[in-house]
C-alpha positions in Angstrom: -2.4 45.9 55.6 -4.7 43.3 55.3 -8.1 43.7 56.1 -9.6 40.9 58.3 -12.9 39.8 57.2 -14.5 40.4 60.6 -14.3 44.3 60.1 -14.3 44.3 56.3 -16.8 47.2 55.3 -18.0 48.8 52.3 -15.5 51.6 52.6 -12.5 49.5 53.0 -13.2 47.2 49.9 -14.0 50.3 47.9 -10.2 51.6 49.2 -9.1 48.5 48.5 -10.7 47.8 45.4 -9.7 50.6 44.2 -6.1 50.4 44.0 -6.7 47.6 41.4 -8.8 49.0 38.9 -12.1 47.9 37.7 -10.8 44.8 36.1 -8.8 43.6 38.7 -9.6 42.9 42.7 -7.0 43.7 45.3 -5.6 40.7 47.0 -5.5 42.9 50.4 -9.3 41.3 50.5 -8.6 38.1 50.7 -6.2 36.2 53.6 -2.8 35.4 53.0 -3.4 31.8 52.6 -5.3 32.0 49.6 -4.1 31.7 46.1 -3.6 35.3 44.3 -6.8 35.8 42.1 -7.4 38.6 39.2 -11.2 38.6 38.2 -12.8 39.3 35.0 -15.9 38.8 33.2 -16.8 35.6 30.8 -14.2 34.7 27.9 -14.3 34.3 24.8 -13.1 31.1 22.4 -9.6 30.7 21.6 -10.2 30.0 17.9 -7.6 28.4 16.4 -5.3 29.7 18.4 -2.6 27.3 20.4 -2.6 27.4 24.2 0.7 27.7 25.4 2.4 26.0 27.8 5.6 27.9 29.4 8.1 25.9 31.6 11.3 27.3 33.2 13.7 25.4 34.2 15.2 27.3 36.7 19.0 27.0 37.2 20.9 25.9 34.2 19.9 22.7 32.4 23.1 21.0 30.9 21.9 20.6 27.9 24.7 18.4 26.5 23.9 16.2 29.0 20.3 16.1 28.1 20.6 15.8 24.3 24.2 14.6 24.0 25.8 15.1 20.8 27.6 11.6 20.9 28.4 12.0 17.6 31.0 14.9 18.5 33.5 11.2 19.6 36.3 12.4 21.7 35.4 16.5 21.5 32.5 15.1 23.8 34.3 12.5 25.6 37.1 13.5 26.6 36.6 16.4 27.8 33.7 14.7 30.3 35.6 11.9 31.6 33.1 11.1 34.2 30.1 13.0 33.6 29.5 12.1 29.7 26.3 10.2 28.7 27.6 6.8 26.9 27.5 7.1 23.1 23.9 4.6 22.0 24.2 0.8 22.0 26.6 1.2 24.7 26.5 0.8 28.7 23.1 -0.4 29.8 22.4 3.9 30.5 23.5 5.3 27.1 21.6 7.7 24.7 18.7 6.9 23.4 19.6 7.5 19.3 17.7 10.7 17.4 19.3 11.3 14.2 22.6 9.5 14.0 24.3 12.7 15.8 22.3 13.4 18.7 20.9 11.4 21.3 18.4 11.6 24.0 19.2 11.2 28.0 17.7 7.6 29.0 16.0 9.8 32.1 13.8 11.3 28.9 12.7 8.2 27.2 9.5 8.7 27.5 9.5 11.8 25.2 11.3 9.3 22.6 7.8 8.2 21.4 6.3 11.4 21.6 9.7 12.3 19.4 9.1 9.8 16.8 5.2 11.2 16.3 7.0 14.1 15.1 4.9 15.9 18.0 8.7 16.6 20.3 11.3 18.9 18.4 14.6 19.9 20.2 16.6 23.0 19.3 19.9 22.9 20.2 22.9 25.3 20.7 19.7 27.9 21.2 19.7 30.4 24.2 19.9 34.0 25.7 22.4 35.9 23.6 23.9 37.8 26.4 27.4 37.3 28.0 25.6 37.0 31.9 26.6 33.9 33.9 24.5 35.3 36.9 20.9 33.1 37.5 19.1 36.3 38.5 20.3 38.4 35.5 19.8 35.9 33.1 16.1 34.6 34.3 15.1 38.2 34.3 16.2 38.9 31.0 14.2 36.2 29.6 11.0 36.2 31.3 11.2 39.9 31.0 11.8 39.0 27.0 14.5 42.2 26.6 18.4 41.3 26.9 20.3 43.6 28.8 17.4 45.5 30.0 16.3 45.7 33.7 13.6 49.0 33.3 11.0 47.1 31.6 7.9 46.1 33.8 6.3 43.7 31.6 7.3 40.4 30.4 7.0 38.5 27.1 3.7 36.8 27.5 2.2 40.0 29.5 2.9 41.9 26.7 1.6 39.2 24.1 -1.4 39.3 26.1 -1.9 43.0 25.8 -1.4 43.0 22.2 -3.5 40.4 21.1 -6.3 41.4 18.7 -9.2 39.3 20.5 -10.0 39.6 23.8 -10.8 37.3 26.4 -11.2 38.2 29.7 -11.6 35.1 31.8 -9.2 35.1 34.8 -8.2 32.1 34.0 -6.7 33.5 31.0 -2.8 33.5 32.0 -2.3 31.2 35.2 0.9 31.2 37.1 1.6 27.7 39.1 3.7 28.1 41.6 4.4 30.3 44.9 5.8 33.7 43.0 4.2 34.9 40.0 6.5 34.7 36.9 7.8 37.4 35.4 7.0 36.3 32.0 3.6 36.9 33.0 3.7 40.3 34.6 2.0 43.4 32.1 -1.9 44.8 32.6 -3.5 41.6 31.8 -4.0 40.0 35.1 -2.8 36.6 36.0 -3.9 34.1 38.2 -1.5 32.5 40.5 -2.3 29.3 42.4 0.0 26.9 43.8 -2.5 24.4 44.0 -6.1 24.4 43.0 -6.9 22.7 46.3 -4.9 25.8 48.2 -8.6 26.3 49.2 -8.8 23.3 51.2 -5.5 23.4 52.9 -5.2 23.9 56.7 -8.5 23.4 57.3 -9.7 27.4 56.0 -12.7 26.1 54.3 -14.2 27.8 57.6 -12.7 31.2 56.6 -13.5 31.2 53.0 -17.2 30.8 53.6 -16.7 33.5 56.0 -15.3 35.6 53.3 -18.1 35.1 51.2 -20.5 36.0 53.7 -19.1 39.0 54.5 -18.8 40.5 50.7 -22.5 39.2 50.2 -23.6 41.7 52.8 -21.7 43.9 51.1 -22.9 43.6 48.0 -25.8 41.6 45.8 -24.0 39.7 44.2 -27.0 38.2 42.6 -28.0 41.4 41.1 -25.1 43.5 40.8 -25.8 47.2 39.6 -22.8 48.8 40.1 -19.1 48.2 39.1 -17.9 47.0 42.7 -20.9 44.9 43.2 -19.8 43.1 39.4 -16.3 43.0 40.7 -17.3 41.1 44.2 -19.4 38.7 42.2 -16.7 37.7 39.9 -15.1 37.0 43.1 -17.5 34.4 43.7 -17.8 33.2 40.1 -13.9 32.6 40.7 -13.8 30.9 44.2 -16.9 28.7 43.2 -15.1 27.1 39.8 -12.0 26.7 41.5 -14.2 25.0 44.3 -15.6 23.0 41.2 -12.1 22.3 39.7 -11.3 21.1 43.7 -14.4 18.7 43.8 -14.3 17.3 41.0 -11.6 14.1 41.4 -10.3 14.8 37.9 -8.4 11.6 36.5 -6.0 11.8 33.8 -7.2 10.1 30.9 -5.4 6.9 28.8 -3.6 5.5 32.0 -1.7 9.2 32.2 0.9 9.3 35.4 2.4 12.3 36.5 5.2 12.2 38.6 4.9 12.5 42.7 8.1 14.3 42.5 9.0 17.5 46.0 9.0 20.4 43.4 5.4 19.8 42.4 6.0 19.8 38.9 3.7 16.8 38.0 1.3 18.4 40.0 1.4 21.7 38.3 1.1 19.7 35.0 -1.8 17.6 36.0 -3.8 20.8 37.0 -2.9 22.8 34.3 -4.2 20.0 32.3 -7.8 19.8 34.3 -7.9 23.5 33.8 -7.6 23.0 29.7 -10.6 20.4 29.8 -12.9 22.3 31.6 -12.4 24.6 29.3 -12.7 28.2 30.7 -10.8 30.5 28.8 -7.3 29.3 29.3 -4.5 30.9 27.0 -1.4 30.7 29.1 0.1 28.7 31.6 3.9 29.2 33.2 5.5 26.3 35.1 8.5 26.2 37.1 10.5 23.2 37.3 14.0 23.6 39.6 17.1 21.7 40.4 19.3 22.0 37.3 22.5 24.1 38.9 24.7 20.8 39.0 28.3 22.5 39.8 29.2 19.1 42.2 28.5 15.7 42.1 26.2 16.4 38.5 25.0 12.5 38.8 24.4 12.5 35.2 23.1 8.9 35.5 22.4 8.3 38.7 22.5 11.8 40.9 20.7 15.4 41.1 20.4 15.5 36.8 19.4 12.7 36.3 16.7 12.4 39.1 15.7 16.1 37.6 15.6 15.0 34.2 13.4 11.8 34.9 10.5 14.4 36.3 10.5 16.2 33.2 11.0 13.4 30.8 7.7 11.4 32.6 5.8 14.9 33.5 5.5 16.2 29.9 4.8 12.2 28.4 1.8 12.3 31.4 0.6 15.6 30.0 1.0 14.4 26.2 -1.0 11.3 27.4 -3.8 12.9 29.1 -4.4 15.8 27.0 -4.8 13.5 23.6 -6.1 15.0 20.4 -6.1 18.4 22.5 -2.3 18.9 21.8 -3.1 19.0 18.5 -3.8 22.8 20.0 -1.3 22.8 22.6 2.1 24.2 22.6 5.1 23.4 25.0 7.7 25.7 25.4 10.7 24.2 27.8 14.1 26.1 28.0 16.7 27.1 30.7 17.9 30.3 31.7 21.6 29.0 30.2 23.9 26.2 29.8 26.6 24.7 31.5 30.4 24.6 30.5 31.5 22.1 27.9 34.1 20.7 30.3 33.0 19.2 33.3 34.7 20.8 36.2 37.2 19.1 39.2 34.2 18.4 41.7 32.3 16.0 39.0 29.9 18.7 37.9 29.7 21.6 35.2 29.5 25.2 36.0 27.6 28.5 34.3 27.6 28.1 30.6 25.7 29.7 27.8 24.5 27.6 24.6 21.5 25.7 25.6 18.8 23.1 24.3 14.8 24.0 24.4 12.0 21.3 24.1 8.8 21.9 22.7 6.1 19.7 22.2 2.7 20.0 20.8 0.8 19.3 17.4 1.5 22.4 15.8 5.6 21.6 15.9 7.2 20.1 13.0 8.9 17.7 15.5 11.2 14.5 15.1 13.7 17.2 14.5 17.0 18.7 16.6 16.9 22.3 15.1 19.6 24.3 15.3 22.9 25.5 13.5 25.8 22.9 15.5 28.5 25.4 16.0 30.6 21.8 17.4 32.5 21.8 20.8 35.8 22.1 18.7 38.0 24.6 20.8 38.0 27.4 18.1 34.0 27.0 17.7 33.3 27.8 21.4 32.0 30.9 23.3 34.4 32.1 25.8 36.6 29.5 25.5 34.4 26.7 27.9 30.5 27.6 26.3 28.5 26.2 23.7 27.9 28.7 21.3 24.6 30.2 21.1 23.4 29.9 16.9 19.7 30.1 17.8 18.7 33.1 20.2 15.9 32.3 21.9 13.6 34.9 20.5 13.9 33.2 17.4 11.7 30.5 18.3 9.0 32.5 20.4 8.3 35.1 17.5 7.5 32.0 15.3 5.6 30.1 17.9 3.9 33.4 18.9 3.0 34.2 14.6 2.2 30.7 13.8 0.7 28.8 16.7 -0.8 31.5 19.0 -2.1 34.3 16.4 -0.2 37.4 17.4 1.6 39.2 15.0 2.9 42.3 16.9 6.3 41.0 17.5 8.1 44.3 17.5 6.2 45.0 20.4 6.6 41.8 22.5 10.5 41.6 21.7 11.1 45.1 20.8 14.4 46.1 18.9 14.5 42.9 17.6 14.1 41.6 14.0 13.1 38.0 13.8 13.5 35.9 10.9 11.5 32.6 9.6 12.9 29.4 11.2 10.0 27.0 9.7 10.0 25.4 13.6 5.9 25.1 13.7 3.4 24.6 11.3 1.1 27.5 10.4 
């Protein structure tokens, strides 16, 4: 039940309180229409450690429509009669050349340049070893970083988080943007999740949040605290009142940046995530959604669902490169899909479940102007279940090294357990 603020007392905060632990505050205190804090005390600096960006794009990429291997000929082709991205050099909307072999979807050519810096590598023919064509099963099993398994509570960065060796304990340490918390993120470390810094603002509640803090004030001193729920409540402040700051504050990308205006608030997401790294308080994770990618009609590779989907992520992560600058020298990007789609497009003009994938990442630390990957070819007698792309590259693969190299954490066996990772030489040490 939530408590209203008008008969909020000292007892019901400490019930409430309670329930989270000292390190965390119960969102029962707060109304519904604010953003889900977890409070902590100051942080500490990241060191040379990466901060990672995690986007999820939820619903199936097709990543052979995204980076084409046009130089497959008629194994590509043919078997995409209408829904094939024209080889390079060819129609006015063909693929943007790479390496000869591969191409890039004209939606992404922004990322081209970031490509050519060596700052964008692709892995291809990468993915979620496990035989699941259901969106649920498959997301789960990858924010929750364990194949097969549906026990587990914790997902992959939750648990990185828990096993790091330094600590840091800023609640803006692991932020969530988006409606639902991630998975990825869930494990005793405690996320923030805001769908928008300026959720504070909306429908006209400033009223009610100064209301809120007048009430916990009388409650507790929050300018003195001396006991643990009187620290707690003024973290609460702390919190509110940088957020507030972060709200005010009529950040402006830097370098002529441009994010896109697009309905799933994905350049949003990206453009706040990006204030939150330069004001620099303790950020390690962030976890982006970006929907729209299950194409099984009417795909509109070039001029339809995918490739309106693609353009938002080809402009949104070029904005973010843009605006962040010499800071990606310590950023990581990590985009992937929870699967494929089939190598042969289907009879209504679109592609259905698949399995081999391609995953984007982006950042200074990544020996990029590369497509990574074993090609296991779209020959017949190369594919997975007779219509997939063959996965050569599990996921997990690329994580563990990102995870070793760029963000400092070494207890792998404990992030991914019962799996034995092996160098891929993806990111520079």
């Amino acid at each position: 039940m939530v408590l209203m603020m008008n008969t909020l007392t000292r007892r019901n905060f400490l019930k409430a309180a309670g329930l989270a632990g000292v390190i965390g505050a119960s969102r029962s205190l707060f109304p519904g229409w604010m953003p889900r804090l977890a409070f902590a005390a100051d942080h500490q600096p990241r060191g040379d450690r990466d901060i990672l960006i995690n986007i999820f794009l939820r619903g199936g990429m097709d990543g052979l429509s995204a980076v084409p291997p046009y130089g497959e000929g008629r194994g590509y082709y043919d078997v995409r009669p209408t829904q094939a991205v024209p080889e390079p050099g060819g129609a006015p909307q063909s693929a943007i050349d790479l390496d000869g072999f591969f191409g890039l979807h004209p939606a992404l050519a922004p990322l081209k340049a970031i490509y050519d810096q060596q700052d964008l590598a692709i892995v291809h023919a990468s993915g979620l070893v496990h035989p699941t064509r259901s969106h649920f099963d498959a997301q789960h099993f990858i924010d929750f970083g364990i194949p097969g398994d549906k026990t587990v509570a914790t997902g992959w960065i939750g648990r990185h988080l828990e096993t790091a060796s330094w600590q840091n304990q800023s609640p803006f340490r692991a932020v969530g943007m988006g409606d639902l918390l991630p998975d990825s993120l869930r494990g005793p470390v405690p996320p923030l999740s805001l769908r928008s810094i300026a959720d504070f603002h909306l429908q006209g509640r400033a009223d009610e949040l100064r209301r809120m803090e007048r009430s916990l004030s009388r409650l507790y001193a929050a300018a003195g605290p001396q006991d643990a729920l009187s620290r707690q409540a003024k973290l609460v402040f702390e919190t509110v009142s940088t957020v507030q700051q972060l709200t005010d504050s009529d950040y402006q990308p830097a370098r002529g940046a441009v994010y896109p205006e697009d309905d799933e608030g994905f350049g949003l997401a990206l453009r706040q995530v990006a204030q939150i790294i330069k004001a620099d308080i303790g950020l390690e994770v962030a976890s982006i959604d970006l929907g729209g990618w299950d194409t099984h009609e009417d795909q509109g590779v070039l001029d339809g669902d995918l490739n309106n989907a693609l353009s938002v992520l080809g402009q949104g992560l070029s904005a973010f490169y843009t605006d962040l600058g010499e800071r990606m020298n310590r950023i990581i990007v990590v985009a992937m899909s929870e699967f494929g789609r089939t190598i042969d497009e289907n009879g209504s003009q679109g592609t259905d479940h698949g399995h081999g994938n391609a995953m984007f990442l982006m950042g200074g630390g990544v020996k990029g102007g590369q497509v990574f990957g074993e090609w296991p070819t779209l020959a017949p007698e190369a594919r997975d279940d007779a219509d997939d792309l063959a996965i050569t590259t599990d996921y997990r693969l690329v994580l563990a090294e990102m995870l070793q190299r760029r963000l400092g954490n070494n207890a792998i066996d404990a992030i991914f357990p019962d799996f034995a990772p092996h160098p891929i030489d993806l990111f520079r040490a």
